[in-house]
TORKOL-4160 file (C-alpha; in steps of 0.2 Angstrom, whole numbers, padded with zeros to 4 digits, m for minus):
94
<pt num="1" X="0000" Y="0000" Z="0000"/>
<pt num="2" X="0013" Y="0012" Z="0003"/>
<pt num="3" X="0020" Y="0011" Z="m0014"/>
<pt num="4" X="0003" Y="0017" Z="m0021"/>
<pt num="5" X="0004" Y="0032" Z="m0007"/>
<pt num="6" X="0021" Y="0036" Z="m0015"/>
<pt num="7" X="0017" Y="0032" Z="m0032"/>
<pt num="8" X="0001" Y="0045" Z="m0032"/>
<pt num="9" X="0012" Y="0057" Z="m0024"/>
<pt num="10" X="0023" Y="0057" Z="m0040"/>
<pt num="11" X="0006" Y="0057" Z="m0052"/>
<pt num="12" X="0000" Y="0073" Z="m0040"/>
<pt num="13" X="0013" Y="0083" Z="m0040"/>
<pt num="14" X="0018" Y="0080" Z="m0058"/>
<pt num="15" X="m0001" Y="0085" Z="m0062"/>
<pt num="16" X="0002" Y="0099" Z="m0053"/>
<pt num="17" X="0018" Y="0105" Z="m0059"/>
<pt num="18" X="0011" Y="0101" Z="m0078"/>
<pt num="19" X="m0005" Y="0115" Z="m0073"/>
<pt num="20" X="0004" Y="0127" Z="m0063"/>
<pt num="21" X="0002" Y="0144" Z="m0067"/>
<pt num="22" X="0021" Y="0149" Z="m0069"/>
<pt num="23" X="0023" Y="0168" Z="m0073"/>
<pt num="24" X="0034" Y="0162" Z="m0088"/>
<pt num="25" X="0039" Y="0146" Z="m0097"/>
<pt num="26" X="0053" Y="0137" Z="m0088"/>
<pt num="27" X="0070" Y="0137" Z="m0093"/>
<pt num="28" X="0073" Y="0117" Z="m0098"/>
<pt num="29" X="0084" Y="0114" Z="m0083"/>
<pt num="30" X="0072" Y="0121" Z="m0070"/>
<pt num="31" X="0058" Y="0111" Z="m0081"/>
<pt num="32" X="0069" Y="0096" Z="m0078"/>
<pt num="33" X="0073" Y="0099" Z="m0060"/>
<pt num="34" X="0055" Y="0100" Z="m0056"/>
<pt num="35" X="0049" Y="0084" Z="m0066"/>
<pt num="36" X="0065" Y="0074" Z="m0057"/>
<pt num="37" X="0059" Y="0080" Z="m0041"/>
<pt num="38" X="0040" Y="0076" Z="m0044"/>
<pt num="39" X="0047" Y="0059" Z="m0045"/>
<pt num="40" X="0060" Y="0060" Z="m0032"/>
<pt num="41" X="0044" Y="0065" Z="m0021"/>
<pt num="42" X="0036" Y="0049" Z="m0024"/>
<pt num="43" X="0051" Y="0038" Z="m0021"/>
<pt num="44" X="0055" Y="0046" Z="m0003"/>
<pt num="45" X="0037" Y="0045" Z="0002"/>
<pt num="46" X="0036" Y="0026" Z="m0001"/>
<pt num="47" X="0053" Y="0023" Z="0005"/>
<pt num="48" X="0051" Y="0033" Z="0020"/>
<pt num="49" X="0035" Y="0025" Z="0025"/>
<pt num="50" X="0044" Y="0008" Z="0022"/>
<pt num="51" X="0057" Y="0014" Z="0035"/>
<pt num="52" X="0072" Y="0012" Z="0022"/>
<pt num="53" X="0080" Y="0028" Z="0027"/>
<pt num="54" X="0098" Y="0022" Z="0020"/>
<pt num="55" X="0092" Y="0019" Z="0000"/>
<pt num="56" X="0081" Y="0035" Z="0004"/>
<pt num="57" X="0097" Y="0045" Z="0008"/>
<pt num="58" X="0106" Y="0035" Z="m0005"/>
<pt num="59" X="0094" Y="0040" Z="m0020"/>
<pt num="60" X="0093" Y="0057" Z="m0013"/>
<pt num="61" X="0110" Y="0058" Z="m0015"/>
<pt num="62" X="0110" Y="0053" Z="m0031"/>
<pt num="63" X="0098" Y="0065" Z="m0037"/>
<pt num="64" X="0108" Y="0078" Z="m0027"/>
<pt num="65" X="0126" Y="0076" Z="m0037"/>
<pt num="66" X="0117" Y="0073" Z="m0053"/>
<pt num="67" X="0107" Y="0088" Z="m0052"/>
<pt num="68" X="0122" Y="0096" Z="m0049"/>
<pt num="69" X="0132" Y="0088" Z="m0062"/>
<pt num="70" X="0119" Y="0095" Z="m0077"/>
<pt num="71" X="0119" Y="0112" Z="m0070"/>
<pt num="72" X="0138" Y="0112" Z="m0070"/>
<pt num="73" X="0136" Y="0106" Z="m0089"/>
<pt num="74" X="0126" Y="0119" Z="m0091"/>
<pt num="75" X="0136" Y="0134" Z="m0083"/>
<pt num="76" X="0153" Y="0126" Z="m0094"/>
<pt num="77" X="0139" Y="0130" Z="m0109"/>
<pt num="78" X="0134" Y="0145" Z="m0105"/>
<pt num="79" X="0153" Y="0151" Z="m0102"/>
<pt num="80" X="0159" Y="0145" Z="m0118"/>
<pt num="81" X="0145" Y="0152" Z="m0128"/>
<pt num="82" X="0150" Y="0170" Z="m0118"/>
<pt num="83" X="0169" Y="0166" Z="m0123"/>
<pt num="84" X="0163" Y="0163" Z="m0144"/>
<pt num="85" X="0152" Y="0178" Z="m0144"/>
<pt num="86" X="0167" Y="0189" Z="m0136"/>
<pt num="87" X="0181" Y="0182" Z="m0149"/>
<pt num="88" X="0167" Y="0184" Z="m0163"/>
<pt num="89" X="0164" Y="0203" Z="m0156"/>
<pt num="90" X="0184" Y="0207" Z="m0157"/>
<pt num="91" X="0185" Y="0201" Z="m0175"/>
<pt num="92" X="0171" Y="0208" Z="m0181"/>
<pt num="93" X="0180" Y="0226" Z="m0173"/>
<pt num="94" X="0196" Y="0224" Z="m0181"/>
């Protein structure tokens, strides 16, 4: 029973999330976030409930450092299209 708990947690927030009125459209990686942590949701509530506290940390882990890893990816994107536009800048000026 608690994995229908934890899996109807994930369906409602993911429900939710999909229908809420955000001011503007997300940027992909706080769309990601939010979907991974819909999900996330779901998975700690049935573990949690289950009394597995060890997995629940694991996962959450997990989720953690890989979050972290794509928005590393991310900000190594974002500074290497900053350094193209600034070379393309200077050539265009000279």
């Amino acid at each position: 029973m608690n994995i229908v708990i934890g899996i109807a947690t994930s369906v409602a927030l993911l429900i939710i999330l999909h229908w809420f009125p955000w001011p503007a459209k997300l940027h992909r990686l706080a769309a990601y976030t939010t979907g991974v942590a819909a999900l996330l949701a779901g998975e700690l509530v049935w573990l949690g409930l289950e009394g597995h506290w060890l997995v629940w940390a694991v996962l959450l882990a997990f989720a953690v450092i890989g979050g972290a890893t794509v928005a590393g990816c991310y900000l190594i994107d974002f500074a290497l299209r900053a350094r193209a536009q600034r070379k393309a800048g200077y050539h265009d000026g000279e």
